[in-house]
Every structure is written in C-alpha cells, then in structure tokens.
C-alpha positions as CSV (number, residue, x, y, z in Angstrom):
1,X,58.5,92.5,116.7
2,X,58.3,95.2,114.1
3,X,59.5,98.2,116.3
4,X,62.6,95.6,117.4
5,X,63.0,94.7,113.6
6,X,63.3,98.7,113.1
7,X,65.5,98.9,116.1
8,X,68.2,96.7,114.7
9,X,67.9,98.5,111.6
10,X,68.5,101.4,112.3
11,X,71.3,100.1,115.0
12,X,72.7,98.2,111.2
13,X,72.4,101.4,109.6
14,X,74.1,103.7,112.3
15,X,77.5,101.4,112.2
16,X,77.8,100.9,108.6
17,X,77.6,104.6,108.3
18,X,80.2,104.4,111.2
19,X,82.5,102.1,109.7
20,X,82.0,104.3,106.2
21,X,83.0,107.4,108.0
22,X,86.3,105.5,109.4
23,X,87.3,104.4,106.5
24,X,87.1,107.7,104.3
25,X,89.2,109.5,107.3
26,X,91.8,106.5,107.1
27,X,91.9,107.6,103.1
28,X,92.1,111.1,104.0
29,X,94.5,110.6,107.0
30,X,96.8,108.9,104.3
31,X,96.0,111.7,101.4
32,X,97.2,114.6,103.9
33,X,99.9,113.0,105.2
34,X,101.4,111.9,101.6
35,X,101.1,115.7,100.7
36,X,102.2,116.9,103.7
37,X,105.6,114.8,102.8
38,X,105.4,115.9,99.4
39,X,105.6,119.6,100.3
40,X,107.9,119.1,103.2
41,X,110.4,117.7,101.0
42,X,109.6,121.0,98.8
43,X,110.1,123.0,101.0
44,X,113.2,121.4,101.7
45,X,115.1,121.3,98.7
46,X,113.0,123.8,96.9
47,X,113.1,123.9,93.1
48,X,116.0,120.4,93.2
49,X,113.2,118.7,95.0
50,X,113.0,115.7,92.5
51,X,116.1,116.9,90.4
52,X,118.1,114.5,92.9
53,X,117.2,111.3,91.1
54,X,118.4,112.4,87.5
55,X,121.7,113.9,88.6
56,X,124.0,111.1,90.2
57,X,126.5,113.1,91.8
58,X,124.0,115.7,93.7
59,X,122.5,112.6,94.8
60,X,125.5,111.0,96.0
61,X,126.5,114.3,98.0
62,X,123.2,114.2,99.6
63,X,123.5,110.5,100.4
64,X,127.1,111.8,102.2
65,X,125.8,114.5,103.7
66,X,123.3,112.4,105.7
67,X,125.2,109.4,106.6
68,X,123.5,106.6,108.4
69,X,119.9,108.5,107.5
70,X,120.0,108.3,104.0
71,X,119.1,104.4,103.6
72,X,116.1,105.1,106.1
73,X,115.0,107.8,103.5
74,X,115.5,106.0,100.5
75,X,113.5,103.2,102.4
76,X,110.7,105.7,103.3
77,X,110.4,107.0,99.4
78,X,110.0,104.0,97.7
79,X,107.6,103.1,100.5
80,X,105.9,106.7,99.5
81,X,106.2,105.7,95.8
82,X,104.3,102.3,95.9
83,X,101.8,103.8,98.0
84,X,100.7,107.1,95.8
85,X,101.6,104.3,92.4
86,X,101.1,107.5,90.5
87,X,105.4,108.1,90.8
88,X,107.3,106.5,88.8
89,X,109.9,103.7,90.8
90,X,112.3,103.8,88.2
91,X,114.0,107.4,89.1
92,X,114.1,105.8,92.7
93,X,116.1,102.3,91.6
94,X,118.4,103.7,89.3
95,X,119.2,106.7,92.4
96,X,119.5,103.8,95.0
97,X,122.2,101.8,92.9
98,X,123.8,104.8,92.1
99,X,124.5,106.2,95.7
100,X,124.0,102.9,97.2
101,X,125.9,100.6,95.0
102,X,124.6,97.5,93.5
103,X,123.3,95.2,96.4
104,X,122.6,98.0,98.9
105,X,120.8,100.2,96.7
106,X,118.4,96.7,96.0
107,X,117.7,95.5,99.2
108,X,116.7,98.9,100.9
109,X,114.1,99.0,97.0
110,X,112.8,95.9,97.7
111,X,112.5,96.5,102.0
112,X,110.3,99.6,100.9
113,X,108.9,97.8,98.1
114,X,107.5,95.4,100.7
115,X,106.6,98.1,103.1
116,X,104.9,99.7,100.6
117,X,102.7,97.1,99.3
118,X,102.2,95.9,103.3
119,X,100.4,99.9,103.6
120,X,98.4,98.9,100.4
121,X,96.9,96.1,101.0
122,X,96.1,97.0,104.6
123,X,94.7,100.6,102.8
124,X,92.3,99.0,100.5
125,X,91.0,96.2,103.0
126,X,90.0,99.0,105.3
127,X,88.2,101.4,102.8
128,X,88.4,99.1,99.3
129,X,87.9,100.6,96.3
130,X,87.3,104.4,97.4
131,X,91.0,104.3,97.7
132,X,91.5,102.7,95.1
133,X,90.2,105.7,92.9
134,X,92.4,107.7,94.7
135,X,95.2,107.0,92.5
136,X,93.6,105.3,89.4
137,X,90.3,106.4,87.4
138,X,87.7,103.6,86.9
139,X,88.2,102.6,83.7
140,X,91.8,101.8,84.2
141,X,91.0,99.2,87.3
142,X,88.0,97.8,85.3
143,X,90.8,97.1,82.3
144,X,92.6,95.1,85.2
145,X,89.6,93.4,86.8
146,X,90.2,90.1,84.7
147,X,93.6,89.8,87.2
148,X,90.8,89.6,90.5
149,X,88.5,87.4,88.5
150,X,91.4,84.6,87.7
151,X,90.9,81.5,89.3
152,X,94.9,81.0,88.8
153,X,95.3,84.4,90.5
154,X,98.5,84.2,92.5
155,X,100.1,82.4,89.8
156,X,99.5,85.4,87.0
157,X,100.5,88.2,89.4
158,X,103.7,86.2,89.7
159,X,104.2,86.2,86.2
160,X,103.0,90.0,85.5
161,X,105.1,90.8,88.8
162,X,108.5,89.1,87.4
163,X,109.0,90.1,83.9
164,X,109.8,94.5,83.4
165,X,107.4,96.2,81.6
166,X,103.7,95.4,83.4
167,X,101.6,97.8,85.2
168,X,102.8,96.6,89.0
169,X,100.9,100.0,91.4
170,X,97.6,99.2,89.9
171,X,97.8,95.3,90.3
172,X,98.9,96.1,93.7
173,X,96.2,97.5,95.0
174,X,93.8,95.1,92.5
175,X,95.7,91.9,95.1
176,X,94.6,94.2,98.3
177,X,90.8,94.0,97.0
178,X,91.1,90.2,96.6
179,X,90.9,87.3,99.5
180,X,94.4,86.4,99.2
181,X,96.2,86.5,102.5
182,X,98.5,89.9,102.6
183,X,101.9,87.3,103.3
184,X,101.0,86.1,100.3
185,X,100.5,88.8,98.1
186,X,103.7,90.8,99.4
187,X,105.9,87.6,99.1
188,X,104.4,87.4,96.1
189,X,104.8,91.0,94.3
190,X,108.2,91.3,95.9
191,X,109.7,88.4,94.6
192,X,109.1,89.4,92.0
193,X,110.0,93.0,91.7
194,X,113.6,92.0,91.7
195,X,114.3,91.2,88.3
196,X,113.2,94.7,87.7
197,X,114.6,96.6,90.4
198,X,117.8,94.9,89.8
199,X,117.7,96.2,86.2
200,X,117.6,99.3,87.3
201,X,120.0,99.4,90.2
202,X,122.9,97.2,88.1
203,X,122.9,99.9,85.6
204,X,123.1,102.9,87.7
205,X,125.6,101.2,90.0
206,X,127.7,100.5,86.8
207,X,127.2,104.3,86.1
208,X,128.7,105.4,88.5
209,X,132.0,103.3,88.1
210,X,132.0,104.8,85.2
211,X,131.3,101.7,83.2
212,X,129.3,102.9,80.2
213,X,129.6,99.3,78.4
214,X,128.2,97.5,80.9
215,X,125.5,100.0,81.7
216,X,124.3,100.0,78.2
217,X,124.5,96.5,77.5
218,X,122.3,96.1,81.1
219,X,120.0,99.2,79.3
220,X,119.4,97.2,76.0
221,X,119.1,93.7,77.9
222,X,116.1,96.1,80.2
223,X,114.3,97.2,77.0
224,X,114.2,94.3,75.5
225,X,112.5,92.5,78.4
226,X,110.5,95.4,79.4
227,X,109.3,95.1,75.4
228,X,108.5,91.3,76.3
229,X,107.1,91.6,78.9
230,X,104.4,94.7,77.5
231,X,103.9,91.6,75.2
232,X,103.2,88.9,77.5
233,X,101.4,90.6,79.6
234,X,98.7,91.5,76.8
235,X,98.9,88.4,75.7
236,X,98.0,87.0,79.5
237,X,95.4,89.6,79.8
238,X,93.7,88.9,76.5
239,X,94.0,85.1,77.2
240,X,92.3,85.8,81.3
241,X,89.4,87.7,79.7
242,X,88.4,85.2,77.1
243,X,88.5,82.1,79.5
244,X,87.8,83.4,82.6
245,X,85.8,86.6,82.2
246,X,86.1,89.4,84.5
247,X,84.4,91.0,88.0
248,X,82.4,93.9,88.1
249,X,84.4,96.3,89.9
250,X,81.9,97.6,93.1
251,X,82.0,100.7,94.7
C-alpha cells in the first residue's frame, strides 16, 4: 500500500511539474513572439516605428499605401496592445478614427479589443498569475484584488469598464484569474470599452476634417469623464475593500 501510495505520488508530482513546464513555455511562447512583432515592426519603419500614431497624415499615407491590409493591422495592434497592457490604447484609438474615420476606426478597436481580452483570459487560465507578473508587479495586482474578491463582481467591472479613466489591462487579466465564464467577461469588458474608445476615435475623426471645435469640445467632454471616473473608481474600490475585503493574490 505504501510503495503504491509513493507511486501515485510521485506519478502526482511528475504531471504537475508537467503541466508547470507547459504553462511557463505557453508564457514564454507569448513573450518571444510579442517581441519578435515589436522588433519586426522596428525594423520595419525604423526610428517612425511608433511616431505613426502622433502624426495623422503619415498615418493616413500608410493606411493608403496598404489598402485592404491596413484594418487587419490595426486589428492585430490593439490585439497586441491589450495583450502586453503595458502600451498605452489611446495612441491606437485616436490613429484608428483618424485614418479610419469615426465608425470604422471603432469597430476594428473594439474587434481587437475583444480579441485581445479573448488571448487574456485564455493566457492567464493556462498559467494564472505567472503571467500575470509579466506585465504588472505584485503590489499593483494586490491593490486590485478587492475587484476578484467582490461578490457583485461582473456588475463592478461593468462599471470600472464603462466610465474613461480606470485601470482596464490590469482588471483584464484580474477577470481571467476569476471563475467567470470568458463570454462573459469579454461581452462584459467590451461593452464597455466603447464609451471610451469612442472618445477617442470621435475626436480624431473630427481632426481630421479639420474640425477643431468639435474635437475640442469631444477633448473637454473626455477629461471630464476620464476625471470622474479616476473618482468613482476610488470611490468603488475604497467602498469593495471595506465591505467585502480582498483575496490573497497566490502564486
């Protein structure tokens, strides 16, 4: 019985280091091939790499230049940009209404938006919260752990999801590490991205009409719901902790 007992042990012992070695070659896989993109596009464009989402009209030309393509790229980086969180998605909106136009430039945001979290979810359910740390240090997903530990959980990431202004890439992958269902949780965070991608992507598509007026007024109307919503979501957060407490974040 014993030697059977230290049989099935060790037969226990051998998969989870198994399934621990798959997982941290599913993170690296991901790593390399994110950097391998990265410098690709580098070595590309060179030293306009990234300069292509702050000038409008270079990015417009390259749009042009690549024809039926360029929504399948602009797809693919925001896809990139949800999955390393560490990029900013605002340079990306404002570029996609601004070569794309209004509606366009919003729906290919919120397809890779959706792609993107899809990748997420399915990253940190196959090797949780190693890849997690990845992209955001320990202390930061601890100050976010009172979002897992809500027992009204879908409903707050709604909330921190629809107004400007909250940390969305973190709570992201903090939804993959939770039981909700991944339909859920990408219906969910891309619903409501679209006040805030459409924000962005009404002001740079009234840019480049050359409507200054109505892409400040659509600038001011953005700050002062992005200002809001750095409000509410504090006051959500502070409100979580107290009632609900929060998880221990394990390894």
């Amino acid at each position: 019985m014993r030697r059977e007992a230290a049989k099935t042990g060790q037969t226990a012992s051998i998969e989870q280091r198994g399934a621990l070695i798959a997982k941290r070659a599913a993170v690296i896989a991901v790593a390399v091939a994110v950097l391998a993109a990265t410098l690709a596009w580098s070595a590309v464009y060179g030293k306009d790499a990234f300069s292509l989402f702050t000038d409008g009209q270079r990015l417009q030309a390259w749009v042009d230049e690549r024809g039926a393509l360029a929504p399948v790229i602009m797809v693919l980086l925001v896809v990139a940009q949800v999955v390393v969180a560490v990029i900013p998605g605002e340079p990306l909106e404002l570029g996609a209404g601004y070569a794309f136009g209004f509606w366009e430039g919003t729906a290919l945001c919120l397809a890779g938006s959706l792609i993107g979290t899809v990748v997420v979810v399915a990253l940190t359910r196959t090797a949780g919260m190693r890849v997690v740390e990845l992209f955001f240090s320990r202390e930061k997903i601890e100050s976010i752990s009172w979002l897992r530990a809500s027992k009204r959980f879908e409903l707050i990431l709604f909330i921190c999801f629809l107004v400007p202004g909250t940390p969305k890439d973190i709570m992201t992958y903090v939804a993959g590490l939770t039981p909700c269902r991944l339909s859920r949780i990408a219906a969910i965070t891309t619903v409501g991205r679209i006040p805030s991608i459409v924000s962005s992507t009404l002001a740079s598509a009234y840019a480049a009409q050359g409507d200054w007026t109505a892409t400040v007024l659509v600038a001011v109307v953005t700050l002062v719901l992005v200002a809001c919503g750095a409000g509410a979501y504090a006051l959500i957060a502070r409100r979580e902790k107290n009632s609900g407490g929060t998880d221990a974040v394990q390894p």
